[in-house]
PDB file with SEQRES, HELIX, SHEET and CRYST1 records, atoms N, CA, C and O in Angstrom:
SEQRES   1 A   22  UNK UNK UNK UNK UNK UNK UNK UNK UNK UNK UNK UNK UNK          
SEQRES   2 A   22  UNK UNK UNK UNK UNK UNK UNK UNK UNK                          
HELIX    1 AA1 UNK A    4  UNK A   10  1                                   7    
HELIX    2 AA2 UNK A   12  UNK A   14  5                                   3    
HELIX    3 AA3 UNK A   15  UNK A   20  1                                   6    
CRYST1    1.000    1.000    1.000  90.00  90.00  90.00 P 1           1          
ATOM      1  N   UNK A   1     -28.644-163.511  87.094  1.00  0.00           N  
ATOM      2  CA  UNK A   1     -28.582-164.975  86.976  1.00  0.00           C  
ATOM      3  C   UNK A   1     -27.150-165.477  87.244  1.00  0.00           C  
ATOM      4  O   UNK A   1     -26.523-164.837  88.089  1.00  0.00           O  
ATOM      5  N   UNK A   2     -26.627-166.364  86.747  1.00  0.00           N  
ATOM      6  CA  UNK A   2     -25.228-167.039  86.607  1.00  0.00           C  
ATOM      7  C   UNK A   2     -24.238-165.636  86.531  1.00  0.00           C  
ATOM      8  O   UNK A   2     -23.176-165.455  87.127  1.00  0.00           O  
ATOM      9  N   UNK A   3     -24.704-165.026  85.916  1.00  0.00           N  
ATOM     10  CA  UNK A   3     -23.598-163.432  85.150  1.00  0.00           C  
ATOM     11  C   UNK A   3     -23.668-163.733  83.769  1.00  0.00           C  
ATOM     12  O   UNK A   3     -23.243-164.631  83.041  1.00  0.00           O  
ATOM     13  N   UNK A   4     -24.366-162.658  83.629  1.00  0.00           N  
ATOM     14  CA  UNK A   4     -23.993-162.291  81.752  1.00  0.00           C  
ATOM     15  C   UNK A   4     -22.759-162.298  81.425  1.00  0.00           C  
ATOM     16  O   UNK A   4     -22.370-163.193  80.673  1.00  0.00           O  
ATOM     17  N   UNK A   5     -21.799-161.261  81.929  1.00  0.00           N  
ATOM     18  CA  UNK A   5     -20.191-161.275  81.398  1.00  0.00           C  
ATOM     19  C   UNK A   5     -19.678-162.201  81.240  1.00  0.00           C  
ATOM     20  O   UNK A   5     -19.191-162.381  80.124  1.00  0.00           O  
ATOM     21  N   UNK A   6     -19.561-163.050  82.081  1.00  0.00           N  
ATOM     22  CA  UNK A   6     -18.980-164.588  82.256  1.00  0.00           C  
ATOM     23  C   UNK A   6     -19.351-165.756  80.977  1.00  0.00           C  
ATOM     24  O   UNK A   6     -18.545-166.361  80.271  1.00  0.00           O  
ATOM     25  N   UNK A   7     -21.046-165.835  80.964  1.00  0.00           N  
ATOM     26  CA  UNK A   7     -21.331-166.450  80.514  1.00  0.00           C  
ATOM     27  C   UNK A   7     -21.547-166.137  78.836  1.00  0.00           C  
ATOM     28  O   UNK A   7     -21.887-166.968  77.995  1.00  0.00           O  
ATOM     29  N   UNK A   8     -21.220-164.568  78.592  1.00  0.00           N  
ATOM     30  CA  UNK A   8     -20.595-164.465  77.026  1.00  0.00           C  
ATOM     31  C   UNK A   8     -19.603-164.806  76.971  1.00  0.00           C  
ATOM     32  O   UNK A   8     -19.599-165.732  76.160  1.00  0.00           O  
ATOM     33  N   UNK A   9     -18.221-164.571  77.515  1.00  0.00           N  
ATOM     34  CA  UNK A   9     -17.264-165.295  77.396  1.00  0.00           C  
ATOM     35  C   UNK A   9     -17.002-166.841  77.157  1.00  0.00           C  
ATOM     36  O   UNK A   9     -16.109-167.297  76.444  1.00  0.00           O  
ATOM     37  N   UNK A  10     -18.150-167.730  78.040  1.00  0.00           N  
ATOM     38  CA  UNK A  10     -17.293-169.209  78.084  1.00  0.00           C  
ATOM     39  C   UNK A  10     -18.421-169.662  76.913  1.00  0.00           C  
ATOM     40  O   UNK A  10     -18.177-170.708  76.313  1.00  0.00           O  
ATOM     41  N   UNK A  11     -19.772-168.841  76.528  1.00  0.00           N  
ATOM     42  CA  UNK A  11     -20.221-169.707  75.305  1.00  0.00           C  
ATOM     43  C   UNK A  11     -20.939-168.565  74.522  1.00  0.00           C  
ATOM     44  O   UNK A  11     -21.660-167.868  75.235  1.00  0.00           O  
ATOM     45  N   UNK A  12     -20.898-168.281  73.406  1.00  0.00           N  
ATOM     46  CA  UNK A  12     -20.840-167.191  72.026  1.00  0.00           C  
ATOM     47  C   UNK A  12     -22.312-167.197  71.914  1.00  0.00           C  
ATOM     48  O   UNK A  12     -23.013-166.192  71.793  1.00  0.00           O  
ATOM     49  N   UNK A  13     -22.788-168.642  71.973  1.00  0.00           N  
ATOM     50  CA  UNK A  13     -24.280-169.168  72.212  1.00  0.00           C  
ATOM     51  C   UNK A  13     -25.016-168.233  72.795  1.00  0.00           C  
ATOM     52  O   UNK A  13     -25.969-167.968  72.062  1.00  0.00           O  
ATOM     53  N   UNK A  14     -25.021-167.578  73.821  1.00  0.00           N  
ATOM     54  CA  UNK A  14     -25.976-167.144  75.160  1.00  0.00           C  
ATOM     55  C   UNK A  14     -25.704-165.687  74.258  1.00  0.00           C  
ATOM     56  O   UNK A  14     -26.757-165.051  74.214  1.00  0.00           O  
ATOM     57  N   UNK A  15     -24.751-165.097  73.641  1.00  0.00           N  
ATOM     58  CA  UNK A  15     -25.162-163.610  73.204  1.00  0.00           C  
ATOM     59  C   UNK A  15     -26.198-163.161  72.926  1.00  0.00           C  
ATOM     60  O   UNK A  15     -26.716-162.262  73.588  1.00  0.00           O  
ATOM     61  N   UNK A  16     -26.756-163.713  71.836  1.00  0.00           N  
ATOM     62  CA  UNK A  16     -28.134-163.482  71.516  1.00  0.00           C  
ATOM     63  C   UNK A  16     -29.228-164.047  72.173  1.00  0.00           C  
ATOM     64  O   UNK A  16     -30.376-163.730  71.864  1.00  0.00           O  
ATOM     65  N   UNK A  17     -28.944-164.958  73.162  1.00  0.00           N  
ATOM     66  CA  UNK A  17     -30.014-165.035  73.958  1.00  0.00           C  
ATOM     67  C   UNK A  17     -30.096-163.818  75.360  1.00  0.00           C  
ATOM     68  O   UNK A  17     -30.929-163.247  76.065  1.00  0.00           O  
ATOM     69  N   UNK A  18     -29.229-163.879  75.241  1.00  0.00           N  
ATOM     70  CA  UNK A  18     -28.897-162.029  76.758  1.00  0.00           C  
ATOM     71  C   UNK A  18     -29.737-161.471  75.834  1.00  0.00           C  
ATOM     72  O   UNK A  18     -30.936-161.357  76.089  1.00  0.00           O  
ATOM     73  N   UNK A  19     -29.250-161.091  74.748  1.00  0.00           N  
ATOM     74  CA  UNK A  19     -30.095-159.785  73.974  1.00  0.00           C  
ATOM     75  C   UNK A  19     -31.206-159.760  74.205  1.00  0.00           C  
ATOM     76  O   UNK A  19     -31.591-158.758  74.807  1.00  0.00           O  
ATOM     77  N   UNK A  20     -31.979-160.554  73.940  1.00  0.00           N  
ATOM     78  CA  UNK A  20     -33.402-160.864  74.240  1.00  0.00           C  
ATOM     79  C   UNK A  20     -34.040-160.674  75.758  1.00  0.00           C  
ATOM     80  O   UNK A  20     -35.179-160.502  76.191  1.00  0.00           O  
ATOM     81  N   UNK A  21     -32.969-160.770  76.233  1.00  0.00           N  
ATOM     82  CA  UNK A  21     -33.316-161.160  77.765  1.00  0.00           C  
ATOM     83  C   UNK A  21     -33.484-159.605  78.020  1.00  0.00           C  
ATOM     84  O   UNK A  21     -34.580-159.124  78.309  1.00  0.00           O  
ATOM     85  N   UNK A  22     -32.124-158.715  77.873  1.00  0.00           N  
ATOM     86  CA  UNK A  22     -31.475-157.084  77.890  1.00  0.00           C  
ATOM     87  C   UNK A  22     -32.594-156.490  77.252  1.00  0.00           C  
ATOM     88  O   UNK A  22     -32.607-155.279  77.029  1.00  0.00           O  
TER      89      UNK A  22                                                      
END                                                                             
């Protein structure tokens, strides 16, 4: 998508939504 790495970095928010995703 957009990039996981990136997008843990600029919002803390999306971690646990990756997880789910991962």
């Amino acid at each position: 998508m957009l990039g996981q790495r990136p997008v843990l970095k600029k919002n803390k928010l999306t971690r646990p939504s990756i997880r789910r995703r991962a």
